[in-house]
C-alpha positions as CSV (number, residue, x, y, z in Angstrom):
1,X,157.7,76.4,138.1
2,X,155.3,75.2,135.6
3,X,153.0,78.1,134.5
4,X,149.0,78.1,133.7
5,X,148.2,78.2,130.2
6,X,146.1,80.9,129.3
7,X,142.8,79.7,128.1
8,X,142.1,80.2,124.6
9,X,139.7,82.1,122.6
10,X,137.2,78.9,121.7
11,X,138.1,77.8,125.1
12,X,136.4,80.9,126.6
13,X,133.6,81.3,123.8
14,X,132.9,77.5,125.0
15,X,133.0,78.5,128.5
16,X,130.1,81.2,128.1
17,X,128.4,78.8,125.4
18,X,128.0,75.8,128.6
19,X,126.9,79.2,131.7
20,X,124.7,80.4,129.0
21,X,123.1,77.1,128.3
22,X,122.9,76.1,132.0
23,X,121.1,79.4,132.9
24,X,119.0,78.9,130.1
25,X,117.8,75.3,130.5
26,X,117.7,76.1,134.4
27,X,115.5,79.0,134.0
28,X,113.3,77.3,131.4
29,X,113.1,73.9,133.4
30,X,112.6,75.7,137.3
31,X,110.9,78.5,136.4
32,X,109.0,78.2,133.0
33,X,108.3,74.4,133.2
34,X,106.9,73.8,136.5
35,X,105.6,77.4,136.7
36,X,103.1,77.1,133.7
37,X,102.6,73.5,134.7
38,X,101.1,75.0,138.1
39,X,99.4,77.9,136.6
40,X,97.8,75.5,134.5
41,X,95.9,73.0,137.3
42,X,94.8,76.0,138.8
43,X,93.8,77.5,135.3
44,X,91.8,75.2,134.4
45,X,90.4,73.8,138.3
46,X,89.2,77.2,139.2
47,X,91.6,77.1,142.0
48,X,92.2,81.0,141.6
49,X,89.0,82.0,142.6
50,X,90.0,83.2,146.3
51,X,92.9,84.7,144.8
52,X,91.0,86.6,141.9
53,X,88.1,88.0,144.5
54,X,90.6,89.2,146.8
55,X,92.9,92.3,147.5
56,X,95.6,90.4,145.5
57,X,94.0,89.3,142.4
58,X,95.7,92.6,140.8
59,X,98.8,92.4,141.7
60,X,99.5,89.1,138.8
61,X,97.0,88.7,135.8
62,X,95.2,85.6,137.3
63,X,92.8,83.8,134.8
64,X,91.0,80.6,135.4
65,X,88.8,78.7,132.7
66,X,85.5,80.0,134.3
67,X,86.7,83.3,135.6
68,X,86.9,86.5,133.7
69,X,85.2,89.4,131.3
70,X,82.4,87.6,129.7
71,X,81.8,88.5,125.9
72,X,78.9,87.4,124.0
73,X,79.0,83.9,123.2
74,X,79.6,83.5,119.7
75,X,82.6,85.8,120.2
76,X,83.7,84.3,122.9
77,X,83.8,80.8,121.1
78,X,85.5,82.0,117.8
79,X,88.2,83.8,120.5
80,X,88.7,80.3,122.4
81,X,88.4,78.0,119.6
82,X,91.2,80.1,117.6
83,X,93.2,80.1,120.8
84,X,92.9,76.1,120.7
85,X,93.7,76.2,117.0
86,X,97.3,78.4,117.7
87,X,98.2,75.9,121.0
88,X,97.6,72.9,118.8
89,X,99.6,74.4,115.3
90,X,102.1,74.9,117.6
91,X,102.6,71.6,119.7
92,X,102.3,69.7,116.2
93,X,103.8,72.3,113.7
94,X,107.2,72.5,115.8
95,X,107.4,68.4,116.5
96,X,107.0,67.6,112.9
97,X,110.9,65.9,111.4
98,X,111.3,68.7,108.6
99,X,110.5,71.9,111.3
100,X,113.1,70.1,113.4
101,X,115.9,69.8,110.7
102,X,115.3,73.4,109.9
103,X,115.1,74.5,113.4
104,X,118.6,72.9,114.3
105,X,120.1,75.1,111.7
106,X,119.0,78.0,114.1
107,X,118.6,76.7,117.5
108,X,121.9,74.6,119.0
109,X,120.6,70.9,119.6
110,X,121.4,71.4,122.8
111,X,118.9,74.0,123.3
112,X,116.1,73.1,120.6
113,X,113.9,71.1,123.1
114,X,114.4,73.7,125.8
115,X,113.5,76.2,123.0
116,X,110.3,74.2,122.2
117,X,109.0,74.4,125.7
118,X,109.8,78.3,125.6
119,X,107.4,78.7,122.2
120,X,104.9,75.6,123.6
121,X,104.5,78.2,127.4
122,X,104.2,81.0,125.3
123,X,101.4,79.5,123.0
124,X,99.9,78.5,126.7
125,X,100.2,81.6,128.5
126,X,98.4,83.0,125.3
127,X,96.0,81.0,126.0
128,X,94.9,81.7,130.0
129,X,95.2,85.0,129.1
130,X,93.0,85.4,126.1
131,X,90.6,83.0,127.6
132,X,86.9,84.1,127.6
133,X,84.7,82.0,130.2
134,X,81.4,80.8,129.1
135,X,80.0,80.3,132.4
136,X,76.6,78.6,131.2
137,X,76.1,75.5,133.4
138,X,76.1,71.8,132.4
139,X,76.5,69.9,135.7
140,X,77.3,71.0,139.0
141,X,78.3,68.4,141.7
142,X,77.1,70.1,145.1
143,X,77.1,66.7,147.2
144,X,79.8,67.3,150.0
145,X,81.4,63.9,149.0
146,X,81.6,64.3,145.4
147,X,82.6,67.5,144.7
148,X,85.5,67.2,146.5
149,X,85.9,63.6,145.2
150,X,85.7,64.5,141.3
151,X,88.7,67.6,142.5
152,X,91.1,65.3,144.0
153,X,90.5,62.9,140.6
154,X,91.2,65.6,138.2
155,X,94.1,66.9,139.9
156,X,95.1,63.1,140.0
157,X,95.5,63.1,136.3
158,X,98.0,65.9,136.5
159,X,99.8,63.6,139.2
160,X,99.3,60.9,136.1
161,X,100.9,63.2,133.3
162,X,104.3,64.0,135.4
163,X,104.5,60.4,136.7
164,X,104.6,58.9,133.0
165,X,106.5,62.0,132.2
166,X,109.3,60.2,134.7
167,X,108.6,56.7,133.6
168,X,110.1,57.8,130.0
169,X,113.0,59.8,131.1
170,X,111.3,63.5,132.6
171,X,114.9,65.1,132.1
172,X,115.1,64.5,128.8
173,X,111.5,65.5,127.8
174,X,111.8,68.7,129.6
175,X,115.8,69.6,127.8
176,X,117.6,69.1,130.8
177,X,119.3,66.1,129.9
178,X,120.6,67.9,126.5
179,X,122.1,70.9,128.1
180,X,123.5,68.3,131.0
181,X,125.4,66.2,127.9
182,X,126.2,69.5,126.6
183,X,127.8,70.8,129.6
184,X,130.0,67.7,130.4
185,X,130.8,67.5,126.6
186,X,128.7,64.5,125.5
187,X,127.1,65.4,122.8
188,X,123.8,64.9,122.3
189,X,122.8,62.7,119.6
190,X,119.5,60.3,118.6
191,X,119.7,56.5,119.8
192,X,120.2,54.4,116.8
193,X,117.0,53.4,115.2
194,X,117.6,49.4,115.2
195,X,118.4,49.9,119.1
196,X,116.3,51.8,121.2
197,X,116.5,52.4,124.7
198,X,113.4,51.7,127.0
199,X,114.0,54.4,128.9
200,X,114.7,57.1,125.7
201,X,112.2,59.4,124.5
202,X,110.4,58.3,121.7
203,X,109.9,54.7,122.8
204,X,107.6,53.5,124.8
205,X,108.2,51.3,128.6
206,X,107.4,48.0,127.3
207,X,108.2,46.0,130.5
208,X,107.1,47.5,133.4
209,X,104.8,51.0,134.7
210,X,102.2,52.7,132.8
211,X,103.7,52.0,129.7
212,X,103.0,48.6,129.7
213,X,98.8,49.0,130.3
214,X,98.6,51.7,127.8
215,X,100.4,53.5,124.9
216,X,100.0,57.3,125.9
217,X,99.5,57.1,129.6
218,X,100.3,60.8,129.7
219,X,97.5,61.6,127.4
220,X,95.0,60.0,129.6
221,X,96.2,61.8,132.3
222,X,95.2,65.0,130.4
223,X,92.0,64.1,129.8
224,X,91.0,62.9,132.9
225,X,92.2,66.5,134.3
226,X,90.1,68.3,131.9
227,X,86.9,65.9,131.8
228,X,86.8,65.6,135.5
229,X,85.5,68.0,137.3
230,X,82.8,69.0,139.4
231,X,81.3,71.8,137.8
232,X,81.0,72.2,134.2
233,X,80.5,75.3,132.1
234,X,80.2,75.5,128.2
235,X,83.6,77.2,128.2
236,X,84.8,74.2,130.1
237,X,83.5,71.5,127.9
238,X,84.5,73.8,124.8
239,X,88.4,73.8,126.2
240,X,88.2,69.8,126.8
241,X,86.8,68.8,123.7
242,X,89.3,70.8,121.7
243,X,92.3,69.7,123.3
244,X,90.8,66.3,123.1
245,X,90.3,66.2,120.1
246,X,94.1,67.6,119.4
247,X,95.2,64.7,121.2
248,X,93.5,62.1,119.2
249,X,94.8,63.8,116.0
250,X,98.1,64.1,117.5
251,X,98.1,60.4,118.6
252,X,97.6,59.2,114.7
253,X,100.6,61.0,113.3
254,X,102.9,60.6,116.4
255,X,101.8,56.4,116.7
256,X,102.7,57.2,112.5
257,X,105.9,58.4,113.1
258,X,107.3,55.9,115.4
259,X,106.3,52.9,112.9
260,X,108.0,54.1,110.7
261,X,111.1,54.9,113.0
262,X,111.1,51.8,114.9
263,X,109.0,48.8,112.6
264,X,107.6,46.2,113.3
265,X,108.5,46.2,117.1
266,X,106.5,49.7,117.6
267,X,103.5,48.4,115.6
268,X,103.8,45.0,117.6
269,X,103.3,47.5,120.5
270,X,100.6,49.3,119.1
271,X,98.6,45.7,118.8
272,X,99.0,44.4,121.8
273,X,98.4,47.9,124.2
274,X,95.5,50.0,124.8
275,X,95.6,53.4,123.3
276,X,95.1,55.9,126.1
277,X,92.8,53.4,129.2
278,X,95.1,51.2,131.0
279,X,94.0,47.7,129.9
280,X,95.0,44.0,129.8
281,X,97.9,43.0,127.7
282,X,96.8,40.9,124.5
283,X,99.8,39.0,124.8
284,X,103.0,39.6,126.2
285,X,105.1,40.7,122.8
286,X,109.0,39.1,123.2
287,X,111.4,42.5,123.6
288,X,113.8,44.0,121.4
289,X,116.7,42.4,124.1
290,X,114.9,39.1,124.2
291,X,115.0,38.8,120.1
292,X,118.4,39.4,119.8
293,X,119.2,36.8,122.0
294,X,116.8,33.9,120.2
């Protein structure tokens, strides 16, 4: 009778290495992901209100954009715009090439874009719950019709964000995909820059969905969830303009960075598609597949 090898010393380091990563990107992706992304519609739609006024609102630290100790307003500005400032350093500081190269030195590649969502929910969380509401009044939609109307539209632009989060391979932007190669011993590497995949991050759906109306359907998605709304307060309109104007900046260099990873075809792309509003196609540029073929 044959007898079972005993497993080596890398063979059980690599063992733990694949359960640690699973719980890691698990707990990350189940809990972190989809918990901050829920915390966040109510954050910043008020939705907490019931919640906050009730016998409950101590028992978690509930925040929402219009809710909370109210300083005086030019503290209250500096406070929210420096909170803006550390979200946005962070989102663009950690997605810039040369952090990433030193950051895989550290992080296992693996884990580095499950490691960026941990730092990008705690820049977030820092965030809702430094916030400081500046409750003066700009508009406020009282019509039964339209208040309810202008809700259902912001939260649609949440609905927008995950959908073109899908369309571009969700698992991948959220890590799972990584610690899934990792797991089954594919390891995760960068599609070749003369090749890309439609359906790879970092290049955009050029034949069908959202992708093919607009360059950063995700963005708009944003914006319409923090631009509609039926009431807005100065604390409000502060929040949307700074992170609108972080995503135009962030647009520049990104729609910069994939010209010069992909050519000509991405700047083809960025001619012929809208920036962030769905729109009509300019004209219909010939795909990668369909070049190669000519």
């Amino acid at each position: 009778m044959s007898q079972l090898l005993e497993p080596s010393v890398d063979d059980i380091k690599l063992r733990r290495r694949k359960i640690f990563a699973f719980l890691y990107g698990s707990f990350i992706y189940i809990i972190g992901v989809w918990g901050i992304l829920l915390y966040t519609v109510g954050f910043v739609g008020n939705y907490f209100g019931p919640i906050i006024n009730s016998r409950f609102g101590n028992v978690f630290p509930w925040k929402s954009i219009d809710m909370g100790t109210v300083e005086p307003f030019w503290t209250a500005l500096a406070i929210n715009v420096g909170l803006l400032f550390i979200l946005g350093l962070q989102h663009s500081g950690m997605a810039r090439p040369t952090f990433k190269n030193w950051w895989t030195k550290i992080v296992p590649k693996h884990l580095e874009r499950s490691t960026y969502i941990v730092v990008a929910i705690a820049a977030l969380a820092l965030l809702q719950w430094q916030w400081r509401p500046i409750p003066n009044v700009i508009w406020n939609v009282e019509d039964p019709f339209w208040r309810p109307a202008l809700a259902w539209i912001s939260f649609g632009g949440w609905l927008t964000v995950l959908y073109a989060t899908i369309l571009v391979g969700h698992w991948k932007v959220f890590g799972v995909d990584q610690v899934i190669d990792f797991l089954e011993d594919r390891p995760y590497t960068k599609a070749p820059q003369t090749t890309p995949e439609y359906y790879k991050v970092g290049w955009p759906i050029t034949i069908k969905g959202l992708w093919y109306y607009s360059r950063h359907p995700d963005f708009l998605g944003f914006i319409v969830a923090f631009w509609v709304t039926p009431a807005m307060t100065v604390g409000h309109l502060v929040f949307a303009i700074g992170l609108t104007i972080y995503i135009m900046i962030g647009i520049y260099f990104l729609e910069r960075n994939l010209i010069k990873l992909w050519g000509p075809d991405y700047a083809e792309y960025v001619k012929t598609r809208s920036k962030i509003i769905p729109w009509f196609v300019r004209q219909r540029p010939i795909s990668l597949s369909q070049s190669k073929t000519d």
